[in-house]
C-alpha positions as CSV (number, residue, x, y, z in Angstrom):
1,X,109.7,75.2,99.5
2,X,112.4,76.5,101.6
3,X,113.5,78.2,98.5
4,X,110.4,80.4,98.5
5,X,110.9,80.8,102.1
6,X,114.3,82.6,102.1
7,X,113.4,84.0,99.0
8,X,110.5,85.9,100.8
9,X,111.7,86.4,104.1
10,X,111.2,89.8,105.6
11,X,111.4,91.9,109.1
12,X,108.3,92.8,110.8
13,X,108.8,95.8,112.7
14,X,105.0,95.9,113.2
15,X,103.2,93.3,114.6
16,X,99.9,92.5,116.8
17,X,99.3,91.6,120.0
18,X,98.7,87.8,119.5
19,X,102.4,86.2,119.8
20,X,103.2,82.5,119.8
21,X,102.5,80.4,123.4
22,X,105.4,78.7,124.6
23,X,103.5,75.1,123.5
24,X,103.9,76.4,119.9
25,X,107.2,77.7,120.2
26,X,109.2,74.6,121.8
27,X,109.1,72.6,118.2
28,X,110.0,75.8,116.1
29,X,113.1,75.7,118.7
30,X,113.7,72.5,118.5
31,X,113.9,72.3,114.6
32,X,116.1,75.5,114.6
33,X,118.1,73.5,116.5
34,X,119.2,71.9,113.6
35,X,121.2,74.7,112.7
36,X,125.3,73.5,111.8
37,X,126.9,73.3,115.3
38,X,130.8,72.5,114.8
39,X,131.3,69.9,117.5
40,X,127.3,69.1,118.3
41,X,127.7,72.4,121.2
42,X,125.0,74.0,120.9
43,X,126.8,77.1,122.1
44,X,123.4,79.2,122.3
45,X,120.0,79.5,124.5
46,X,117.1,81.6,124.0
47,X,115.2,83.5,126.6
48,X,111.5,84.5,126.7
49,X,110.7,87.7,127.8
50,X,106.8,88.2,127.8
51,X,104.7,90.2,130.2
52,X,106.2,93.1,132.6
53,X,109.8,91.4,131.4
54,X,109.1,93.2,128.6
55,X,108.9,96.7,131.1
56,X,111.8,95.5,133.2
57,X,114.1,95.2,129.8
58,X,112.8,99.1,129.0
59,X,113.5,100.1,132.6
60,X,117.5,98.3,132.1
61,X,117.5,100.2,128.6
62,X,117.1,103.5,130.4
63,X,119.5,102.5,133.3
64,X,122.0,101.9,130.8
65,X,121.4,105.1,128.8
66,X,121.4,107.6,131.4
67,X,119.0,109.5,129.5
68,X,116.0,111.1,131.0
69,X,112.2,112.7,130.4
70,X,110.3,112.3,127.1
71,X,113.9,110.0,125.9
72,X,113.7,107.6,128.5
73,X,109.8,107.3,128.0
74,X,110.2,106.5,124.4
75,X,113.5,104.1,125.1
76,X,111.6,102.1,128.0
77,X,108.7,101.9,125.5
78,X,110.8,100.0,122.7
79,X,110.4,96.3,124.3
80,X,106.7,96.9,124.2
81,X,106.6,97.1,120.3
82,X,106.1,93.1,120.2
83,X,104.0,91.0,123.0
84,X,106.9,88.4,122.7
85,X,110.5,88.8,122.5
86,X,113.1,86.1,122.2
87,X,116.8,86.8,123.6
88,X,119.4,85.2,121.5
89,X,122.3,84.0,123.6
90,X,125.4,82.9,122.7
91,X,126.5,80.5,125.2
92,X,130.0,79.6,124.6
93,X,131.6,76.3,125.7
94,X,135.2,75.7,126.2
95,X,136.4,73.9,123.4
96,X,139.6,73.1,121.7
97,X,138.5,72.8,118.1
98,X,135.5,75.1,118.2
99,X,136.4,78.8,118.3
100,X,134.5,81.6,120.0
101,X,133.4,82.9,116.4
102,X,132.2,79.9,115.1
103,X,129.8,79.2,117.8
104,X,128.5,82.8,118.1
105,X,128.1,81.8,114.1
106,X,125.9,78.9,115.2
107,X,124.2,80.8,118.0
108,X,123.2,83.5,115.0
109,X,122.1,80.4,112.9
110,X,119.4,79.3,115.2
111,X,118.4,82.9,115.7
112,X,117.8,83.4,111.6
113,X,116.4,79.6,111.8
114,X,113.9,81.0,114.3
115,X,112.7,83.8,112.1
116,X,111.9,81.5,108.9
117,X,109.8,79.1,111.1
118,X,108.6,81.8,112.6
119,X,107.2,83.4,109.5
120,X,106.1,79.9,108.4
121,X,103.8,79.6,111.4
122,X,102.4,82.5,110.4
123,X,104.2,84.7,112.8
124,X,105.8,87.9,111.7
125,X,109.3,88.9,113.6
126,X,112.2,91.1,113.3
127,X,115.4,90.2,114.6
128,X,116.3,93.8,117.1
129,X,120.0,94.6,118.6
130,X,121.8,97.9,119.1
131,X,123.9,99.9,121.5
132,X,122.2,98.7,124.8
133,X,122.8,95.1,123.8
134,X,126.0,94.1,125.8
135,X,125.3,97.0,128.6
136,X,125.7,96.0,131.9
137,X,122.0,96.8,133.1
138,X,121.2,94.6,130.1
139,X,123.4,91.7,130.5
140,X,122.3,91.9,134.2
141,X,118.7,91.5,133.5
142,X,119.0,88.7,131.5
143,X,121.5,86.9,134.0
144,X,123.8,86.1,131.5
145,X,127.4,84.4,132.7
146,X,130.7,85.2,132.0
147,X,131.2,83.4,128.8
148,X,127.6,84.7,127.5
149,X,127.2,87.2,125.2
150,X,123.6,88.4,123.9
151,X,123.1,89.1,120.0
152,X,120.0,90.5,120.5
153,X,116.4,89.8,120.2
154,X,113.6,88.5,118.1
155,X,110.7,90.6,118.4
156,X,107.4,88.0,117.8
157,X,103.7,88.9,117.1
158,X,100.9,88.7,114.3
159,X,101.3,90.0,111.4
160,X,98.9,92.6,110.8
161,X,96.3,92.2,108.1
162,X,97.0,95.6,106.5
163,X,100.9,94.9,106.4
164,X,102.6,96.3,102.8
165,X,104.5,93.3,101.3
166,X,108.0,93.6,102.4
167,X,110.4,95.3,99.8
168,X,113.9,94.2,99.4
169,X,116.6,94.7,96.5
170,X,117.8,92.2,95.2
171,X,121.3,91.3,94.4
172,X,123.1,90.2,91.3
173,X,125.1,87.1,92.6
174,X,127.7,87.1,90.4
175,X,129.1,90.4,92.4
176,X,129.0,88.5,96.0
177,X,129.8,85.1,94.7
178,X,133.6,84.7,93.7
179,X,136.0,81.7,92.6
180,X,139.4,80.8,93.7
């Protein structure tokens, strides 16, 4: 079962306008929780951005692009692709045996977690970042602390009923998997 899950997991880059409630998303949260967390810190939140959120996160995108006209209209459009989207935080914590890396790691972990219950509920998402991500206007918006750094977001929704199954190479192992 979770086999064919990661075996079959794919981006969504179109969805619908149905999207998760919150009531259906707290146990998919709570189970990606279970990611591996070096030292139990759950070094991560997660940050729901539905509504005119989604408007004020294209309005920081153009702030922190300085572009303008038909550019700034398409950029301010992009958090409107998807009626939810999810902020992935990494929320580091001081820590002595857990470095910064590994706890982005874990913060990434819940993130991908997300996306395969996601797509198990029946929910179709695509995991979004790029240049805007750590801009100020961005980082602002989301009111992220000094030892926060945002990895980007999952963009949630249905999955449309025409959608083409998802195409995806696949790899032969024995090139990615080595042995000392």
């Amino acid at each position: 079962m979770v086999f064919q899950a990661v075996n079959c997991r794919r981006s969504y880059s179109k969805v619908t306008a149905l999207a998760p409630t919150r009531a259906e998303l707290l146990p998919l949260v709570a189970a990606a929780a279970r990611v591996a967390d070096h030292g139990a810190l759950r070094p991560w939140r997660l940050i729901e951005l539905r509504g005119d959120a989604r408007e004020r996160l294209g309005a920081a995108f153009v702030a922190a692009s300085a572009c303008d006209g038909s550019e700034a209209i398409k950029l301010a459009g992009k958090p409107l692709r998807a009626p939810l989207l999810i902020a992935v935080v990494a929320s580091r914590r001081v820590s002595d045996k857990v470095a910064h890396w590994e706890q982005d790691a874990a913060a990434a972990g819940v993130a991908h977690l997300l996306t395969l219950l996601l797509d198990d509920a029946g929910w179709g998402a695509m995991w979004r970042t790029g240049s805007l991500v750590r801009t100020k206007a961005v980082r602002t918006l989301h009111a992220l602390a000094d030892d926060e750094e945002l990895l980007g977001w999952l963009y949630v929704g249905g999955i449309p009923a025409d959608c083409k199954p998802g195409v995806r190479l696949s790899i032969d192992p024995e090139e990615f998997l080595g042995v000392l």
